[in-house]
N, C-alpha and C positions, 0 to 999 in steps of 0.2 A: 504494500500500500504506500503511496507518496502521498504524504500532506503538502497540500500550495502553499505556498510563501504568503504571507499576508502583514502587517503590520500589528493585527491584533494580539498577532501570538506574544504573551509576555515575556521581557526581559530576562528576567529572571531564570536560571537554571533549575531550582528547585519545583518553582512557580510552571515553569514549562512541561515539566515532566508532570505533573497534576492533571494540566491539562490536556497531555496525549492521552493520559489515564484515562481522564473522562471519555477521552475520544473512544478509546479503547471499548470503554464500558459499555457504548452505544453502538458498537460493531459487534460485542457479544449478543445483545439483545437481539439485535437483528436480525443476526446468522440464527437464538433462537426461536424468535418467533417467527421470522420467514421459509428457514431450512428446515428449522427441528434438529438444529444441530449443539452438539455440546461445545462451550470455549469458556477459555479462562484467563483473566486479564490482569498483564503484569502491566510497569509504568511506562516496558519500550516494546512489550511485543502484546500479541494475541494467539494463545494456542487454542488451535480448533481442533475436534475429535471426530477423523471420521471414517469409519468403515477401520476401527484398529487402529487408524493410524494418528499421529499428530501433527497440523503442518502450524507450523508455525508465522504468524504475518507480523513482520518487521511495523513499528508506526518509523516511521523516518520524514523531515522537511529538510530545507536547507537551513530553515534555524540551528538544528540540529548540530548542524558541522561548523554553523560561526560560535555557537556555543561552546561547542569541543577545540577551535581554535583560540577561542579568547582564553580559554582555564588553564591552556596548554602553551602561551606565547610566553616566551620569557620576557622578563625583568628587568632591565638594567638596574645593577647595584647602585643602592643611598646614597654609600660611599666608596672610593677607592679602593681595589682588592690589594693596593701595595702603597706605602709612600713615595713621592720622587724621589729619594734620594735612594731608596730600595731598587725601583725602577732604575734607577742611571747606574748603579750597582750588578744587577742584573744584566743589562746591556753591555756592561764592557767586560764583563767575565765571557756570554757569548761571543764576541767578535774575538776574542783575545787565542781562543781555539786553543787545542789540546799542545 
């Protein structure tokens, strides 16, 4: 299943996952009151039961992957990982070679 890109969908990571939930919630129902099918809903998927088997339906949007890139971007550090004079330090032991 692809959800569309919308504006609505909240910022929020935690907030978002809630939301596919719901989504989720209203694809079980559906699948049982339309198919007569059994399914069971986690925050990022839906597993459906049928004939034995269980397939599993991915929810995924593009939110999804800017959300995974924002949590996952690094950082640049507060502060300096060295002092200058550490750094100038460092620099001339490398050039100076074995």
């Amino acid at each position: 299943m692809h959800l569309e890109g919308s504006g609505k969908w909240p910022d929020d990571a935690a907030a978002f996952a809630k939301a596919k939930a719901a989504l989720g919630c209203e694809l079980a129902e559906a699948l049982a009151t339309n198919y007569a099918l059994e399914a069971r809903v986690a925050e990022a998927h839906v597993d459906v039961f049928v004939d034995g088997f269980v397939l599993r339906v991915l929810l995924w949007s593009d939110r999804d992957e800017a959300l995974a890139t924002r949590a996952t971007r690094v950082r640049p550090p507060t502060q300096p990982l060295a002092a200058p004079a550490t750094v100038k330090w460092l620099t001339s032991i490398s050039r100076a070679g074995p």
